[in-house]
C-alpha positions in Angstrom: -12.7 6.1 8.5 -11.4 9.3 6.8 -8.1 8.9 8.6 -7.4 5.7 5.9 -8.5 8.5 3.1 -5.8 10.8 4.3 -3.4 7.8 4.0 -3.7 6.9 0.6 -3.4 10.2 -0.7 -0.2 10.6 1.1 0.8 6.7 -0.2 -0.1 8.0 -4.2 1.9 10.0 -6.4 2.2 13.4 -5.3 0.2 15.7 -7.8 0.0 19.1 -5.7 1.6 20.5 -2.8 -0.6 19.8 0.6 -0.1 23.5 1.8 -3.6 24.7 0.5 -5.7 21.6 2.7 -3.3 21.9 5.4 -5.9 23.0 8.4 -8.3 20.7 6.8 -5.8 17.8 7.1 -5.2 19.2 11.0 -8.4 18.8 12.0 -9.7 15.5 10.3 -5.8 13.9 12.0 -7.3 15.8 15.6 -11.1 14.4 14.8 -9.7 10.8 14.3 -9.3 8.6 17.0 -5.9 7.4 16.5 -2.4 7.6 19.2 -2.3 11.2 19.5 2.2 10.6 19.1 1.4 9.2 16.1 -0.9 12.2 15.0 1.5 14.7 15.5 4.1 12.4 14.0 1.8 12.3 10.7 1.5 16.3 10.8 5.2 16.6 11.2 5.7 14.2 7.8 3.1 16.9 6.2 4.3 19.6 6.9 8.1 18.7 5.5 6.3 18.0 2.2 4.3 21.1 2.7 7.8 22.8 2.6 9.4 20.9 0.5 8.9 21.6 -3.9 7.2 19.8 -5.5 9.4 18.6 -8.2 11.5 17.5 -5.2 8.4 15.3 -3.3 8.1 13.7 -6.6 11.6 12.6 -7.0 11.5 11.5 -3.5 8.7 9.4 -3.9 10.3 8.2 -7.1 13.0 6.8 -5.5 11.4 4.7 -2.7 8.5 3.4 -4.4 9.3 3.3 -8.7 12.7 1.8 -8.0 13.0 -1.9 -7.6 10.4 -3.7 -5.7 11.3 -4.1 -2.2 9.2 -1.1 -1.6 6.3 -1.4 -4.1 2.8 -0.6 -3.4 1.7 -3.1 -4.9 0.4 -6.0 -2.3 0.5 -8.8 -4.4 3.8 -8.0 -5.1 5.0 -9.0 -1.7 3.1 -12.9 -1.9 3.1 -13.9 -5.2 6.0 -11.8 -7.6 5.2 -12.5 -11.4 3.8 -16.0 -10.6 0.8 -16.8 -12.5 -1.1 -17.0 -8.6 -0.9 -13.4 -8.8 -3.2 -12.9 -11.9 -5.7 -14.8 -10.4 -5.1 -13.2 -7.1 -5.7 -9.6 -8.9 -9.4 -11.0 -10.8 -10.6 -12.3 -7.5 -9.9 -8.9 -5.4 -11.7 -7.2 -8.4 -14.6 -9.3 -8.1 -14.4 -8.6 -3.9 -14.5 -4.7 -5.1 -17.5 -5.4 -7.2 -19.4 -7.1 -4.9 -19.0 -4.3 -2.5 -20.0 -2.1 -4.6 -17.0 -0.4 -6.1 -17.0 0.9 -9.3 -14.2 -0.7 -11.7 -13.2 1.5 -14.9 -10.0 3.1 -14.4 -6.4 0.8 -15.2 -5.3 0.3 -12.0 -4.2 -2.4 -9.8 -6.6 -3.9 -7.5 -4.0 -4.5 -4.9 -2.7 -1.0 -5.5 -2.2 -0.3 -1.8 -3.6 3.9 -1.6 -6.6 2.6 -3.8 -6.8 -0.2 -1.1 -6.9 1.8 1.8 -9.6 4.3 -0.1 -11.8 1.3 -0.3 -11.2 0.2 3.0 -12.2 3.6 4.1 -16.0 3.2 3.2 -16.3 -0.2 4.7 -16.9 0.8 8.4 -14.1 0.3 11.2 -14.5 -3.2 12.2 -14.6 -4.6 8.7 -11.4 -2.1 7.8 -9.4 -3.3 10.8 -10.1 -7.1 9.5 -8.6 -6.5 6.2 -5.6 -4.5 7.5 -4.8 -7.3 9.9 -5.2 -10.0 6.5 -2.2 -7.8 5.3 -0.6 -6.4 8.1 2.8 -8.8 7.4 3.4 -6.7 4.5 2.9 -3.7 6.4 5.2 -4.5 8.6 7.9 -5.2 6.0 7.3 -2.1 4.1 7.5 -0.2 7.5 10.7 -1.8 8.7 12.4 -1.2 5.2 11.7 2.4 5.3 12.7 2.7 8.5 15.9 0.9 7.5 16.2 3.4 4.8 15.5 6.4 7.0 12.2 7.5 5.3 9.6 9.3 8.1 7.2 7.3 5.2 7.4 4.9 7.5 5.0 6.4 10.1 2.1 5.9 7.9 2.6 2.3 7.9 3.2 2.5 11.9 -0.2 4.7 12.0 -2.3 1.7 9.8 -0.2 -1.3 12.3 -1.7 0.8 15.4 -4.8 1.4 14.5 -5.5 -2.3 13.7 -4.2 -3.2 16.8 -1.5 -4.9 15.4 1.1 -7.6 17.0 3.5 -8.7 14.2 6.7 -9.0 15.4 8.6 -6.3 13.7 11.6 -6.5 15.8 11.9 -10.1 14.6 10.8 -9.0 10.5 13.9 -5.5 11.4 16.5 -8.1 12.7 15.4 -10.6 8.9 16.1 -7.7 6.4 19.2 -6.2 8.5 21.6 -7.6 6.0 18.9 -7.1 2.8 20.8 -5.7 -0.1 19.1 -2.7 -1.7 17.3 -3.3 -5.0 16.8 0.3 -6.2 21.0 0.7 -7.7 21.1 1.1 -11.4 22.4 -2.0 -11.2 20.4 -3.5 -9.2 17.4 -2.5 -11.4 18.6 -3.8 -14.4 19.3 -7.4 -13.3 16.0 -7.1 -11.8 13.9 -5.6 -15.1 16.4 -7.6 -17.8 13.9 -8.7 -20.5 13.1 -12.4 -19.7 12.7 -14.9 -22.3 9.7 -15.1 -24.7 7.4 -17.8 -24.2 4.7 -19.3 -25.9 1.3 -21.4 -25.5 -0.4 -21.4 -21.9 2.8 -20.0 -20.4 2.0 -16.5 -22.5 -0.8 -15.7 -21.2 -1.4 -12.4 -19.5 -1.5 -12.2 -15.9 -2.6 -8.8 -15.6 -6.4 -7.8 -14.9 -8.8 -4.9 -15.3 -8.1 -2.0 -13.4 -10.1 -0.2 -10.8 -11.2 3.3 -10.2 -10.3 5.5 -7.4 -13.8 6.3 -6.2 -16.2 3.9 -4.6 -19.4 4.1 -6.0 -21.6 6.9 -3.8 -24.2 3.6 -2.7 -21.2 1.6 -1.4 -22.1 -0.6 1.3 -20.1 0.7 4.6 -21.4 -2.8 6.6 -20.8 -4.9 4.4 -18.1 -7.6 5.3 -16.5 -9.3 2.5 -13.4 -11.3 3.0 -10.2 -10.9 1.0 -8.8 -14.2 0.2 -5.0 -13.6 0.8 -2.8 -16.2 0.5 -1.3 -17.8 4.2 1.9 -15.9 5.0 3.2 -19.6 5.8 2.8 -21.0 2.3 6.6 -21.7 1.2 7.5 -19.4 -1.4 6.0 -16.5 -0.5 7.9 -13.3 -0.5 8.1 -11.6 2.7 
């Protein structure tokens, strides 16, 4: 599913403007099977970035997703916050990746979200589908907070909700987070990122894990069906 490609590169860190693959990008959206409202709706949010500099795209993206954490990419962000279930969360998707046949080198996040979707886009439709449904709560919330926020970023998380068929309630997630305060204020930020206190013995450990590269491996199965264990959306405590 090259459509899921296209995704995460728009969901990374813009590094280059998109004006040079723009007719590529038209005609992989126009191959694609996806809501053809939606498609133009995605080609629309291209080409404002397309025309927009890129200093400016940067500092745009800055300020939704690198300021506070109501917006991070970061899935396990969304379940488990700093708990220590997220370090273990983060080994066992990196041992799902290696199963699969992904190649793990790089220091990234395993639940990095564009990496995610680049993944998922080498696993065949079905089992893609199945894994954007296991997350398709956070999806939701990211979707609804943008749209809150009046970011058109919110179409790619409509585009991945459609084309898994999804039926979260989003009306009942836009009418929970109608009276959510921002987290992305200076001050805001620095409540959040105040330096904690130190700790020692088993509560020191690290909880963070390797990191994994951007490329699957070229021999990556596409059929292969391997579950992600996420953790129950009903589980008290959990963050969405």
């Amino acid at each position: 599913m090259q459509i899921l490609k296209l995704l995460a590169l728009l969901l990374d860190y813009p590094e280059h403007s998109l004006r040079e693959e723009r007719a590529e990008i038209e005609a992989l959206i126009d191959a694609s099977d996806i809501d053809p409202t939606l498609g133009q709706r995605l080609l629309t949010f291209i080409d404002r970035r397309i025309n927009t500099e890129l200093m400016d795209y940067q500092s745009e993206y800055d300020g939704l997703f690198e300021r506070g954490r109501s917006l991070a990419l970061w899935l396990f962000e969304h379940v488990h916050g700093e708990s220590r279930d997220r370090g273990q969360a983060m080994v066992d998707l990196v041992d799902q990746y290696r199963r699969a046949g992904l190649e793990i080198s790089q220091h990234e996040l395993p639940d990095y979200l564009p990496l995610f979707l680049e993944f998922l886009s080498t696993q065949g439709r079905d089992n893609a589908v199945s894994w954007l449904l296991d997350v398709e709560h956070i999806l939701a919330l990211l979707q609804c907070r943008l749209e809150k926020r009046g970011s058109d970023y919110a179409v790619l998380f409509e585009l991945l909700l459609d084309m898994a068929d999804s039926q979260v309630d989003r009306d009942e997630i836009r009418h929970r987070i109608a009276d959510e305060k921002r987290d992305d204020s200076k001050q805001a930020i620095d409540k959040e990122w105040q330096e904690e206190e130190v700790t020692f013995g088993s509560d020191s450990l690290d909880k963070s894990c390797a990191g994994a590269q951007r490329k699957p491996a070229a021999g990556q199965r596409r059929d292969l069906d391997i579950p992600l264990h996420w953790v129950d959306f009903e589980t008290p405590g959990a963050r969405l």
